[in-house]
Wavefront OBJ file of the C-alpha trace (Angstrom):
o trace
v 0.000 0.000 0.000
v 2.760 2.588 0.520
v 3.955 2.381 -3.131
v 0.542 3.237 -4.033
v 0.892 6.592 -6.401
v -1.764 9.093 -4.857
v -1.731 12.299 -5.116
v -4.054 13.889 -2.474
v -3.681 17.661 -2.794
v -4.025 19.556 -6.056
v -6.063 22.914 -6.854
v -8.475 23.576 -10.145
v -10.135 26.876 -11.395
v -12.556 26.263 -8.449
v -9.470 27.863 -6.037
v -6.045 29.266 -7.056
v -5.014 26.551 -10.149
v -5.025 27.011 -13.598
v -6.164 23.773 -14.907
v -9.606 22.816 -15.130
v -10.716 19.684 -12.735
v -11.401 17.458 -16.071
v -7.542 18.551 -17.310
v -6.105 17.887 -14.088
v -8.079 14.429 -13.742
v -6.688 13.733 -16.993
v -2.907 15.106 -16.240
v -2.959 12.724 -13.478
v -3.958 10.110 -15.338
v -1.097 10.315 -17.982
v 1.352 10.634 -14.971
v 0.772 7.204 -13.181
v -1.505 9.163 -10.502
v -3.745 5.915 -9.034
v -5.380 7.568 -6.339
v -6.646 11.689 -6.444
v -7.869 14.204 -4.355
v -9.078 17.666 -5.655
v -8.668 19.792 -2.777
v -9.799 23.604 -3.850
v -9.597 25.869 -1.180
v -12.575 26.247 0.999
v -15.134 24.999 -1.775
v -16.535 22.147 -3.330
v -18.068 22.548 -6.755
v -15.098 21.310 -9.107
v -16.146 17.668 -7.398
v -18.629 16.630 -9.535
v -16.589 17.282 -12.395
v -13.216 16.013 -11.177
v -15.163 12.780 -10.112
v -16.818 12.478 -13.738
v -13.579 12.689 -15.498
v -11.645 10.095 -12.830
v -14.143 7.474 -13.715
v -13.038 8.502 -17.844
v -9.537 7.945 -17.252
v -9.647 4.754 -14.391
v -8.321 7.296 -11.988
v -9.628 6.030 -7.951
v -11.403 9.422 -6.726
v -12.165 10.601 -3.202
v -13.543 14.048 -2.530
v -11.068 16.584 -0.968
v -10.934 20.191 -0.064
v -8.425 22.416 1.799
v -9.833 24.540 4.756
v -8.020 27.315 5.823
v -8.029 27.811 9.183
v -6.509 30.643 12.077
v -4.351 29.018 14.682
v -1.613 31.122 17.126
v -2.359 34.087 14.525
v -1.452 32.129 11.305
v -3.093 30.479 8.610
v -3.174 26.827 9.024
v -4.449 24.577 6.109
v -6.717 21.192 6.811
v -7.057 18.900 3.772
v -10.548 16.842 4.421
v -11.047 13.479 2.272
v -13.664 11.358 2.130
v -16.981 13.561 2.805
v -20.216 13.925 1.614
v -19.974 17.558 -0.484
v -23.651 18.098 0.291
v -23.588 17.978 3.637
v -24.983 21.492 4.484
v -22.779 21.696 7.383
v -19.906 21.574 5.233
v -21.496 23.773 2.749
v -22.552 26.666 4.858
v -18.902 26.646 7.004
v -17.211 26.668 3.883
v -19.495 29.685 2.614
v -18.897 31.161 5.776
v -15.014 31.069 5.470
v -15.180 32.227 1.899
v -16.869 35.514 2.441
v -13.774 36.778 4.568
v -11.869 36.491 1.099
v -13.183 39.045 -0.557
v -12.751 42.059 2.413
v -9.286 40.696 2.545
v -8.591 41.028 -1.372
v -9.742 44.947 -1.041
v -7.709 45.415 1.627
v -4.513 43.980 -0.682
v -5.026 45.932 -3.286
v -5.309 48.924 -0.951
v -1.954 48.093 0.706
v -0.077 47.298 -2.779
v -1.576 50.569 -4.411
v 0.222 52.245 -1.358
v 3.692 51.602 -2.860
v 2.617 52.443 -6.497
v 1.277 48.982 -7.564
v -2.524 50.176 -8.877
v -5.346 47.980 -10.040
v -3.952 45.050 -8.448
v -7.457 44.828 -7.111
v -9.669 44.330 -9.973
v -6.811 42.585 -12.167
v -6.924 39.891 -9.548
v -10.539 39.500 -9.161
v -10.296 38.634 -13.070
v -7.852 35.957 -12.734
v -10.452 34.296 -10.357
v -13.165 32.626 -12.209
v -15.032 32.631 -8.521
v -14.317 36.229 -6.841
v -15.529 34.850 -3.746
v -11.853 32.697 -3.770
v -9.684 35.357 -4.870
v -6.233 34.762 -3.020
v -3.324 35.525 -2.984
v -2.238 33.193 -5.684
v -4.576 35.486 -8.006
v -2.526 39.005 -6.472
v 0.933 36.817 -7.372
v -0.075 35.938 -11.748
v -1.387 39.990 -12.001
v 2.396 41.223 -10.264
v 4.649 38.761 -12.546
v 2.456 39.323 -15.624
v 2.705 43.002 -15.089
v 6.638 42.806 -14.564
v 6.691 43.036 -11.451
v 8.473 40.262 -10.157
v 10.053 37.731 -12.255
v 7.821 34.692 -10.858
v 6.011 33.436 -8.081
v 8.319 32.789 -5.317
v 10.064 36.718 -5.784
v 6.134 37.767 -5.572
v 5.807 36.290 -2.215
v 9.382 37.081 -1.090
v 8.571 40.866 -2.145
v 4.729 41.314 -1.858
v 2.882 39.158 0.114
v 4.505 37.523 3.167
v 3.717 38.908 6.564
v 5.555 42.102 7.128
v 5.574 42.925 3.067
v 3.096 45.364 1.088
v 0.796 43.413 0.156
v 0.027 40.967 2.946
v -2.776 41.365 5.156
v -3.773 38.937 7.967
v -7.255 37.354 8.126
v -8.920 35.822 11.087
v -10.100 32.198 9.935
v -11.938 29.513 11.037
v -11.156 27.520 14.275
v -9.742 25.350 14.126
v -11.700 22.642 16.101
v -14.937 24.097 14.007
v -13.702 23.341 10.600
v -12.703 19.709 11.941
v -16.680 19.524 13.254
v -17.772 20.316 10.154
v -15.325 17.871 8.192
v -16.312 15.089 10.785
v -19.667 15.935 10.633
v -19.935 15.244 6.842
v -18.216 11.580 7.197
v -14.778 13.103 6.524
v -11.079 12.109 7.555
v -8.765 14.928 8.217
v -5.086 15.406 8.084
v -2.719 18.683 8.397
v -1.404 19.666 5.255
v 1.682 20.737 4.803
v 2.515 21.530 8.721
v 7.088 22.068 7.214
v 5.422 25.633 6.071
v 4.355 27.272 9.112
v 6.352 29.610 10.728
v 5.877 28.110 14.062
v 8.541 26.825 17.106
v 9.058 23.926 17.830
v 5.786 24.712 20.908
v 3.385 26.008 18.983
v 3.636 23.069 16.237
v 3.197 20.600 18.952
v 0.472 22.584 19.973
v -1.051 22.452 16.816
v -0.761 19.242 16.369
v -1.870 18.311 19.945
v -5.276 20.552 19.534
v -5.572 18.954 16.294
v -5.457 15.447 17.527
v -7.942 16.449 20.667
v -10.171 17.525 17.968
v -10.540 14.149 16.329
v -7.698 14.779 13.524
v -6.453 11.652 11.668
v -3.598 12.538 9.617
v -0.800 14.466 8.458
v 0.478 15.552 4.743
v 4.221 14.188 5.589
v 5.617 14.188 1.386
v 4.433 17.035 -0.302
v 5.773 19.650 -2.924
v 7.013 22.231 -0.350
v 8.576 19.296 1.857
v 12.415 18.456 2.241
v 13.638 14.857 2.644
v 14.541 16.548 6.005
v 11.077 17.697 6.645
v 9.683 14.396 5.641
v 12.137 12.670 8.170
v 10.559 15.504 11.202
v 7.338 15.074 10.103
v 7.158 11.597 10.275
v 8.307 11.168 13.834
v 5.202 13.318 14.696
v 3.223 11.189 13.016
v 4.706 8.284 14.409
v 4.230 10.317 17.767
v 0.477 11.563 17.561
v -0.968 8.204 15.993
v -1.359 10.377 12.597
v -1.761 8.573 9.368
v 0.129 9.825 6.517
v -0.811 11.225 3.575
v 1.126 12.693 0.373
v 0.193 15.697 -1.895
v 2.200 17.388 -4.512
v -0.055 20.875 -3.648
v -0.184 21.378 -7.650
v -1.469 24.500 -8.271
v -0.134 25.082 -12.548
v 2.141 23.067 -14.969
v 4.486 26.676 -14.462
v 4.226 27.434 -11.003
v 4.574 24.210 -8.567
v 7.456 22.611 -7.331
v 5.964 19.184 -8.166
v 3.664 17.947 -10.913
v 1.167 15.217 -10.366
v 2.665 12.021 -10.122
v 5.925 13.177 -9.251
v 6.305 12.812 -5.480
v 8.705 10.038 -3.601
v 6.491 7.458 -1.551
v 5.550 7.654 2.580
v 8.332 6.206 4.597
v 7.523 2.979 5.334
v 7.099 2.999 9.132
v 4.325 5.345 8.362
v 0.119 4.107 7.788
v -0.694 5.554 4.908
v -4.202 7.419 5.185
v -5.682 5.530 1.812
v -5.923 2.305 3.842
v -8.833 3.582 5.835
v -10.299 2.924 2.380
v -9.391 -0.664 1.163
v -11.806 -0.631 -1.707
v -10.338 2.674 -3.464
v -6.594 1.487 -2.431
v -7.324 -1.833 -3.892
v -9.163 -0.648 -6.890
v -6.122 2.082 -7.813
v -3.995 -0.796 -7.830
v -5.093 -3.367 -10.132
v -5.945 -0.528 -12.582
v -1.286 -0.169 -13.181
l 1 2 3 4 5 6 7 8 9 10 11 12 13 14 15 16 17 18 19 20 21 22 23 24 25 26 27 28 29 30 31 32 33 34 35 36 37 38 39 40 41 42 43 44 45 46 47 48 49 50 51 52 53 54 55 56 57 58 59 60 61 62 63 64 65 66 67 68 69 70 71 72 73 74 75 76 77 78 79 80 81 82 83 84 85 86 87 88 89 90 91 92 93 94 95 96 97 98 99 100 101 102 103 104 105 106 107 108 109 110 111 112 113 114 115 116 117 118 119 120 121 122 123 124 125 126 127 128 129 130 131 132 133 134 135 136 137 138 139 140 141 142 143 144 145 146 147 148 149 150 151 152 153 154 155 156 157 158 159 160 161 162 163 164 165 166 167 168 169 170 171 172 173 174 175 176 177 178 179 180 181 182 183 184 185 186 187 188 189 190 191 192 193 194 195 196 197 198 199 200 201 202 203 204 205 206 207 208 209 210 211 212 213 214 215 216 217 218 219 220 221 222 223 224 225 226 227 228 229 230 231 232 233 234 235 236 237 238 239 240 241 242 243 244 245 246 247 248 249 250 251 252 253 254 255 256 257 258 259 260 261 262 263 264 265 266 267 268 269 270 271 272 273 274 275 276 277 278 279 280 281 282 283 284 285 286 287 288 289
């Protein structure tokens, strides 16, 4: 099971990517991917389609989404798997966390026109086929297509990390509500990405302590953002909360991520991966190769 090729965090048109669900399912399929998440931030709706186009190309689907969430002032990211997308728990949290979105795009474009950088506002909101998920992702394409910044990672260097221009905090969900209304919906959480956060060595056992006291099942130990040294760290937490492990390449556009589908080295082997909680999907993914 840990050799299994899944690929359990990747972003559409419905969030911050630039590929459509049905291309992605499809790019997935080409690369070996057996096993696939969509996880859009804080929505939903590119399910139906990513699911559609899975069963086209023998690609094992499970629903996914990425929450974002506030914890010790930050943003914190929860990948959910497994849930019913109509459960109107779900639906109305993740509406709820949405609407802070656009407030907080304003505000950017306020704070970048402040150092000479105008329209960043509007530009942004065009990039984003849903202005309710504008982000920060959308702020990054306007800056390096207007010359700017060369590419993504100067545009967050620059622009929009805490402290620069164009950042400007917002105060998400709890985190022990968006894991109620994951739970609630028949989902399996895991913490995605936790090598990212700027957070001691405390507060990340604090996270992942409240996390775990809240019911949370897993962690996102390979990803695209992840060392082979923050693989080996994050794995010892897992080992050391009773977290399953999941893997994600976070693939947000064929120019842009670190990792494309298919692409990512396998879970340690010490580690449970989080696809054996479903046996028939695992199974299935694997006599498809």
């Amino acid at each position: 099971m840990h050799d299994l090729n899944a690929d359990l965090h990747c972003h559409s048109t419905f969030s911050d990517g630039s590929l459509p669900p049905e291309v992605l399912a499809q790019r997935a399929a080409e690369r070996g991917v057996e096993l696939w998440a969509l996880t859009d931030h804080d929505e939903v709706s590119g399910i139906s389609a990513a699911r559609a186009a899975c069963q086209a190309h023998g690609v094992s689907f499970i629903t996914g989404v990425e929450v974002s969430v506030t914890f010790a002032g930050e943003t914190v990211h929860i990948l959910g798997f497994g849930f019913d997308e109509h459960h109107p728990d779900l639906v109305a949290g993740l509406a709820q966390v949405r609407s802070g979105r656009l407030a907080r795009a304003r505000a950017m474009g306020d704070s970048l026109a402040q150092v000479g950088i105008k329209g960043a506002y509007d530009a942004a909101c065009a990039l984003a086929p849903n202005p309710e998920l504008v982000s920060r992702t959308h702020f990054g394409r306007f800056l390096v297509e207007q010359g700017h910044c060369a590419d993504m990672g100067e545009v967050f260097r620059r622009y929009l990390k805490p402290g620069k221009p164009g950042y400007v905090p917002h105060q998400w969900a709890g985190l022990g509500e968006a894991l109620r209304w994951l739970h609630g919906a028949g989902g399996v959480t895991a913490i995605a990405h936790p090598a990212r956060y700027p957070f001691n060595p405390t507060v990340e056992y604090a996270l992942f302590s409240e996390f775990q006291g809240h019911g949370g099942q897993g962690v996102e130990v390979v990803c695209g953002s992840h060392t082979a040294a923050d693989v080996e760290r994050i794995s010892g937490l897992a080992l050391e909360f009773g977290l399953l492990a999941t893997r994600g390449s976070d693939f947000h556009s064929p120019t842009e991520s670190r990792v494309d589908l298919g692409e990512l080295p396998l879970l340690p082997g010490r580690l449970t991966p989080i696809w054996t909680l479903w046996p028939a999907l695992a199974q299935a993914a694997a006599r498809a190769q």
